[in-house]
C-alpha positions as CSV (number, residue, x, y, z in Angstrom):
1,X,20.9,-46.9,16.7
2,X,18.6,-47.0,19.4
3,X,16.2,-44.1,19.9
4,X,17.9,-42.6,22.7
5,X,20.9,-42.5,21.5
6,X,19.6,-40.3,18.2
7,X,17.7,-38.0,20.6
8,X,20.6,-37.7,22.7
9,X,24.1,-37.4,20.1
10,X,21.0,-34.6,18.4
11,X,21.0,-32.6,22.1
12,X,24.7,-32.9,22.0
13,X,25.2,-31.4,18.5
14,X,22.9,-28.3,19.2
15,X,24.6,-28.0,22.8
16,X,28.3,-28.2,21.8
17,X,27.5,-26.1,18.6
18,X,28.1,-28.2,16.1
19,X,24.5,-27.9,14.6
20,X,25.0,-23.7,14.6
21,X,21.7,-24.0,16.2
22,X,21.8,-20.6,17.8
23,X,22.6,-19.0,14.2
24,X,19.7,-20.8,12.8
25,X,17.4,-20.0,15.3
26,X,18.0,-16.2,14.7
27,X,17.4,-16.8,11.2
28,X,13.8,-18.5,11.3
29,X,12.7,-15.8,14.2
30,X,13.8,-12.9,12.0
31,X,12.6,-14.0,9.2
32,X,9.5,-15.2,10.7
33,X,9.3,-12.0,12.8
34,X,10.2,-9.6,10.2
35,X,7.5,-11.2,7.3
36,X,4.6,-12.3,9.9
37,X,5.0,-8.1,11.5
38,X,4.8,-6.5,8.5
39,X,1.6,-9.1,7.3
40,X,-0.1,-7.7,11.0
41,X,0.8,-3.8,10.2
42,X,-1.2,-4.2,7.1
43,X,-4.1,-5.9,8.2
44,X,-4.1,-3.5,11.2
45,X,-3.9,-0.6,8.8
46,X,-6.9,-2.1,7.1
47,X,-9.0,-3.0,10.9
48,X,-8.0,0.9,11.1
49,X,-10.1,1.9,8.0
50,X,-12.3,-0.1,8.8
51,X,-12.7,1.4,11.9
52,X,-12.5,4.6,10.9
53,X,-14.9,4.4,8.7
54,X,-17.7,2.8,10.8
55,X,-17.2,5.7,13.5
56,X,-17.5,8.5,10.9
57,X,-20.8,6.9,9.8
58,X,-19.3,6.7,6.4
59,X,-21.2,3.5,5.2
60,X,-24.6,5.1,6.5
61,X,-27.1,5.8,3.4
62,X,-30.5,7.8,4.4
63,X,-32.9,8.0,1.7
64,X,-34.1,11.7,1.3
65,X,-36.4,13.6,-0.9
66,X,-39.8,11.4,-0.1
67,X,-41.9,10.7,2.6
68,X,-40.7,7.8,4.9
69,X,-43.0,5.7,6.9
70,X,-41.2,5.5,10.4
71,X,-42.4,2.2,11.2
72,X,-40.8,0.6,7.7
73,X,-37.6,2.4,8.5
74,X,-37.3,0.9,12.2
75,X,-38.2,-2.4,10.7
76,X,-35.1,-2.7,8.6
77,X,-32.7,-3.1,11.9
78,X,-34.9,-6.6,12.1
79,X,-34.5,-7.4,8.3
80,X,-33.7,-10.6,6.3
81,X,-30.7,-12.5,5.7
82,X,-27.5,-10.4,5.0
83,X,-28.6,-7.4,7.6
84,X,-26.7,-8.5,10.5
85,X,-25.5,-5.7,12.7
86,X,-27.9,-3.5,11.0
87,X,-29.6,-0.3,12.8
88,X,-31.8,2.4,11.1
89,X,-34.0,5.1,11.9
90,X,-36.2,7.8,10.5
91,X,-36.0,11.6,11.0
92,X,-37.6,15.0,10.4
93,X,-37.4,19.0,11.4
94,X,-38.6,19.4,14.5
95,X,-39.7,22.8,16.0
96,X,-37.2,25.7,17.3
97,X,-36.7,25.0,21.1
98,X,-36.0,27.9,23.1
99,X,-34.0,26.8,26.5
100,X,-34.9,29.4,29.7
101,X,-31.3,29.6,30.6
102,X,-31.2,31.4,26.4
103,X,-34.3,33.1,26.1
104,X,-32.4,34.9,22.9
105,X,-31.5,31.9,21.4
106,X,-33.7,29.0,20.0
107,X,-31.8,25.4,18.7
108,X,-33.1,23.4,16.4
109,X,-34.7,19.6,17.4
110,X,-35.5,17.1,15.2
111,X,-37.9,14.2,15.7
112,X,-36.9,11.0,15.7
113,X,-37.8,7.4,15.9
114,X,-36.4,5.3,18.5
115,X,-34.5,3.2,15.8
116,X,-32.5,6.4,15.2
117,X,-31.8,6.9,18.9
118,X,-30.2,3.5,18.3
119,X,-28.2,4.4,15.4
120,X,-26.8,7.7,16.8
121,X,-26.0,5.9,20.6
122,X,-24.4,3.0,18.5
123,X,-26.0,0.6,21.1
124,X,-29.8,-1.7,20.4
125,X,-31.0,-0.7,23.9
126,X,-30.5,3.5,24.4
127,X,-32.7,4.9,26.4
128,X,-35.8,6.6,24.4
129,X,-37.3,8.2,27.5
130,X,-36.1,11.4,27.0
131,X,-34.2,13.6,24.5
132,X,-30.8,13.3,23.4
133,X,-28.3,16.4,23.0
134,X,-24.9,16.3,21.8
135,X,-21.7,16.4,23.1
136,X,-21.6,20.5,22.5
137,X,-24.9,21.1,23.3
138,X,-24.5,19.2,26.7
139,X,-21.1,21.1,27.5
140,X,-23.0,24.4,26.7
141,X,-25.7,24.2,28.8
142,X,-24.2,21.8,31.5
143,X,-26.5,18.9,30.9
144,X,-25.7,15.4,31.9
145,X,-27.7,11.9,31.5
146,X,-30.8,12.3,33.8
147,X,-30.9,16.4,33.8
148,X,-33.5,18.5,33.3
149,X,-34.1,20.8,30.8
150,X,-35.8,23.8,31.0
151,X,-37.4,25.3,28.0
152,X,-40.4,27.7,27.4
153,X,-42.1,24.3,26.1
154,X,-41.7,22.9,29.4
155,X,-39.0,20.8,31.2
156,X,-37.6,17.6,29.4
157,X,-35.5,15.0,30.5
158,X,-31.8,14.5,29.3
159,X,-31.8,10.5,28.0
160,X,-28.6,10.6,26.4
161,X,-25.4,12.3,25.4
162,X,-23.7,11.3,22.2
163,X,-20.7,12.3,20.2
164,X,-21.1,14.4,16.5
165,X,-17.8,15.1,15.6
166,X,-17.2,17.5,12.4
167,X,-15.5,14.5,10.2
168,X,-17.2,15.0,7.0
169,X,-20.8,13.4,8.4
170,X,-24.3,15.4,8.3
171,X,-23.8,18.4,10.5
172,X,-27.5,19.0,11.6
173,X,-27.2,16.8,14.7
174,X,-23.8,18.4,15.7
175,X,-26.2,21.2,17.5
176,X,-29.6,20.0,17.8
177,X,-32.1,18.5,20.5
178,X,-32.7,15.0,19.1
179,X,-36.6,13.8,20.3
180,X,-37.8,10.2,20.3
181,X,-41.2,10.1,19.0
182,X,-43.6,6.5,18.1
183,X,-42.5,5.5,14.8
184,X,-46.1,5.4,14.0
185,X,-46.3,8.9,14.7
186,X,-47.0,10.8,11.1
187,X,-44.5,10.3,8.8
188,X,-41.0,11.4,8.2
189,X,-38.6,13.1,6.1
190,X,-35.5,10.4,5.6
191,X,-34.8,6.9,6.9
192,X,-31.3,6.3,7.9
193,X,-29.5,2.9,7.8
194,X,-26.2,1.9,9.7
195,X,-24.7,-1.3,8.6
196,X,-21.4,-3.4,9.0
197,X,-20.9,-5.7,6.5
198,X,-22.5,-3.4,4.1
199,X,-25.0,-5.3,2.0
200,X,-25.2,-4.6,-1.5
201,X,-29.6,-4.5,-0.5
202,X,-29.6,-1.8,1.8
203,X,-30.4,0.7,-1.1
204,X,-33.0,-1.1,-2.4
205,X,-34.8,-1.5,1.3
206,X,-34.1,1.9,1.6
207,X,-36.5,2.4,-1.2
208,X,-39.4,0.5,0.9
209,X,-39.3,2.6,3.1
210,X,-41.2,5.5,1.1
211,X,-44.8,5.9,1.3
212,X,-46.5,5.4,-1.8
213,X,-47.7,8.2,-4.0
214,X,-46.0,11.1,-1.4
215,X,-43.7,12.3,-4.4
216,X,-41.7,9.4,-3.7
217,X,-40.3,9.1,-7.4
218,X,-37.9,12.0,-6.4
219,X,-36.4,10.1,-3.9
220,X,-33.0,9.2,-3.2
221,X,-30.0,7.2,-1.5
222,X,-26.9,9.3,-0.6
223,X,-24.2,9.0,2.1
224,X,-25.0,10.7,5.2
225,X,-20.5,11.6,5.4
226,X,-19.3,12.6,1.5
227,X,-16.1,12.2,2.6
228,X,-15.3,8.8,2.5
229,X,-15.4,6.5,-0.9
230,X,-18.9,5.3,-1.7
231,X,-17.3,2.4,-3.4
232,X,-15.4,0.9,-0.4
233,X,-15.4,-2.8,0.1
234,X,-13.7,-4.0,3.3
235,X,-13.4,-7.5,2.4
236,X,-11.9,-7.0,-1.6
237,X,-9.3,-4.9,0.5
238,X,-8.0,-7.6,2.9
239,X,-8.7,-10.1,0.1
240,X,-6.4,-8.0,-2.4
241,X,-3.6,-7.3,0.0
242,X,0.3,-6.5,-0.8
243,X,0.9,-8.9,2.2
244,X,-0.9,-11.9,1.1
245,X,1.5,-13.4,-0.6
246,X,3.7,-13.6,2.9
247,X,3.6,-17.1,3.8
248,X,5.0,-18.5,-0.1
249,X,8.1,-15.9,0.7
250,X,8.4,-17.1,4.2
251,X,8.3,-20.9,3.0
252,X,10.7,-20.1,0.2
253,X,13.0,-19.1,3.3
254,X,12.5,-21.7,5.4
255,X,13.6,-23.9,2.4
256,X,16.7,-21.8,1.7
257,X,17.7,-22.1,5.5
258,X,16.8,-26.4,5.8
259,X,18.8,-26.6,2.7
260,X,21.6,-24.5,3.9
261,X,21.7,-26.1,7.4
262,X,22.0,-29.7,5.4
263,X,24.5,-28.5,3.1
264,X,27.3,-27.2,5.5
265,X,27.2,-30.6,7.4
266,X,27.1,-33.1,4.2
267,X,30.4,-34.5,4.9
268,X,29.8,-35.0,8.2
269,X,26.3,-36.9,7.4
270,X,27.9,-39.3,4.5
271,X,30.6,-39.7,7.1
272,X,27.9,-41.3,9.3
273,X,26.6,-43.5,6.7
274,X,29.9,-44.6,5.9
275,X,30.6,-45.3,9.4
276,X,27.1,-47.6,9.9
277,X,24.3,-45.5,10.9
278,X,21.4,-46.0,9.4
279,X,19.6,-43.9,7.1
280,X,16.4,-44.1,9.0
281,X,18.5,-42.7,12.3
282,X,20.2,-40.4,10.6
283,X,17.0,-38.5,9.7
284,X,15.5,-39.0,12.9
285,X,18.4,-37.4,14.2
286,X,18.6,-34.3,11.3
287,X,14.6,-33.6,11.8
288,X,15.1,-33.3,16.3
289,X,18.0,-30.7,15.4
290,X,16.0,-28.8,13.1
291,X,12.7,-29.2,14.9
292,X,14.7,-27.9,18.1
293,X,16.0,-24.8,17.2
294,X,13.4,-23.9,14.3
295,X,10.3,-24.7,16.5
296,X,11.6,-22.8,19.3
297,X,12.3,-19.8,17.1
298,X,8.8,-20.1,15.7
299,X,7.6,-20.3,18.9
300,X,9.4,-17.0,20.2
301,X,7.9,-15.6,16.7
302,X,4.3,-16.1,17.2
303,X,4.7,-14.9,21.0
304,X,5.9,-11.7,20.0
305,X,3.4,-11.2,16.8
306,X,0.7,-11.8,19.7
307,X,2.0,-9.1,22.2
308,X,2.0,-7.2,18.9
309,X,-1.6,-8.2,17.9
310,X,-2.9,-7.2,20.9
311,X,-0.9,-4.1,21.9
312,X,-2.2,-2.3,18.2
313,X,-5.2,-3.9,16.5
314,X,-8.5,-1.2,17.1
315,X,-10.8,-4.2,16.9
316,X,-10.0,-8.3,16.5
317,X,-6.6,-9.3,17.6
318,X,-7.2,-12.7,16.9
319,X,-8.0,-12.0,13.2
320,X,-5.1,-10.3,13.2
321,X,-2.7,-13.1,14.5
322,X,-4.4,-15.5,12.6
323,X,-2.9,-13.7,9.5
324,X,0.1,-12.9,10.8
325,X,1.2,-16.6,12.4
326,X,0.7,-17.9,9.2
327,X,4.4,-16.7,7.9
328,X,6.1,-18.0,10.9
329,X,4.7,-21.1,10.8
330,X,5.2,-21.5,7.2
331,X,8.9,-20.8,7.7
332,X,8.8,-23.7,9.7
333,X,7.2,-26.0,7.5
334,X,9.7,-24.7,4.8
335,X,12.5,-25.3,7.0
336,X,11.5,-28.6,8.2
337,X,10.5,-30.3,4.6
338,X,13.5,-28.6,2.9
339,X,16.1,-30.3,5.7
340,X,14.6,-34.1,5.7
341,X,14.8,-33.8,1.9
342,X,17.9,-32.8,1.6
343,X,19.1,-35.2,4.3
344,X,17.6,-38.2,2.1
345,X,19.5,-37.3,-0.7
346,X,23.1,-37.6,1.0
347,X,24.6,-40.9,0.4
348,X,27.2,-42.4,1.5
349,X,28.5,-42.5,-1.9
350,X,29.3,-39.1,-1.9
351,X,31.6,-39.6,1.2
352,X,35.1,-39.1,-1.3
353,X,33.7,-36.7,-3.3
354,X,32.6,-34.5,-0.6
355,X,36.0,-34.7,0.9
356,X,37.9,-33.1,-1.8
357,X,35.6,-30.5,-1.9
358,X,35.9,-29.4,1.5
């Protein structure tokens, strides 16, 4: 048989319905669908943690109980190998400040080095020009980027607002005026370090941090929130996923439907050897059928676990697709394999023997 004719008696079979292609179709996009979602929702639920985590400053260790040399403690944002997205700063008790619009009421400030300013704003180029207040403290008092603030001290200006929620983190900034000062400036209470992937070294460069013979050998490295696991590690999570093993179940499907698809027509495919078409065509003709209707649903599959990626993940769609296309598409291999195979082994031996048992 010529090409065109395979290509073409295949488009006839799936049009006229003799294929079931519509039925099959339904088959790999729910199954694809159903198995590739549910892979997404968990690795979502994970980004989600993950997430959750890095906004509650959970994986943020400060070193306390020595004396911390502010300039060591910037430094660590610009350490080795391992420390990329790092920020950390150091801090100490400031002095009571006393706001003119409060005269009865003093707040307490703490000083800072512009490495924390980082840390706290979440972003490598915050403003350390002026002090930073909290959400609260800004609402209270009316303050905004750029205002001034009036205190018996004198008047400072407003560099930043940040947020402090109450989710388990240290709750001395949560009401406090934070001051920049030089990192060179004295030295400091507690060096704090902000990092995503956490490193397994940040406690041990938390350590260099201390200044030699201040009473350092009492220091040490706690969590600046308690309430999240110490212990968490983001990629032995994904890693050890319920989900991972997805694509095997979705390929065992896609075999169970090729097969199936094969099966039901076996009669009709020794028929066609029997009758002079070549073995060769006759696959040619089974894998276009299957690779029709099973592509197309695996297409329709992927597009919708996209609109899903996007609509929920918090942070990387793509990663999410990336694990979630994976069952779809290994559906489709399934499918596809599992059909040519059992297309070779139909004979047309089996013509009379397939007849009776019809």
């Amino acid at each position: 048989m010529r090409l065109g004719s395979v290509l073409s008696e295949a488009l006839r079979n799936i049009g006229s319905g003799v294929s079931r292609a519509f039925a099959m179709f339904l088959a790999v996009l729910l199954s694809g669908t159903l198995l590739g979602g549910y892979e997404a929702m968990t690795v979502i639920d994970l980004e989600s943690q993950a997430v959750q985590r890095i906004n509650a400053y959970a994986d943020v260790n400060a070193i306390v109980g020595g004396t911390v040399d502010g300039t060591a403690c910037d430094r660590l944002s610009d350490a080795g190998d391992g420390m990329t997205g790092t920020l950390a700063g150091a801090m100490r008790a400031g002095k009571q400040v006393v706001p003119l619009a409060t005269p009865g009421k003093d707040i307490s400030s703490y000083d800072v080095t512009p490495g924390m300013i980082r840390l706290i704003a979440g972003n490598a180029k915050a403003d350390v020009s002026g002090v930073w207040v909290p959400r609260d403290v800004a609402k209270d008092f009316g303050l905004a980027v750029g205002s001034a603030l009036q205190t018996r001290e004198g008047t400072t200006r407003v560099a930043g607002v940040f947020d402090w929620p109450n989710d388990g983190r240290d709750t001395r900034f949560a009401y406090a005026f934070i001051v920049p000062v030089s990192a060179s400036a004295s030295t400091f209470d507690e060096c704090w370090v902000k990092q995503w992937p956490v490193d397994g070294q940040t406690e041990n460069l938390l350590y260099v941090t201390l200044v030699a013979g201040s009473g350092s050998s009492n220091a040490g490295v706690t969590q600046v929130n308690k309430g999240f696991d110490a212990h968490y590690d983001a990629r032995a999570s994904y890693v050890n996923r319920s989900t991972r093993w997805m694509p095997w179940v979705g390929l065992a499907i896609g075999v169970l439907v090729g097969v199936f698809g094969v099966r039901r027509r076996r009669l009709e495919y020794a028929g066609a050897l029997h009758s002079g078409q070549s073995k060769g065509a006759q696959l040619l003709g089974i894998g276009v059928e299957t690779g029709v209707w099973a592509g197309l649903a695996t297409f329709a599959s992927c597009a919708l676990l996209l609109a899903y990626a996007v609509r929920m993940s918090r942070s990387d769609w793509a990663a999410v697709l990336a694990a979630a296309v994976r069952t779809p598409l290994a559906v489709f291999a399934g499918v596809m394999v599992a059909s040519l195979f059992a297309g070779l082994l139909i004979r047309e031996s089996q013509l009379f023997r397939f007849f009776k048992k019809r």
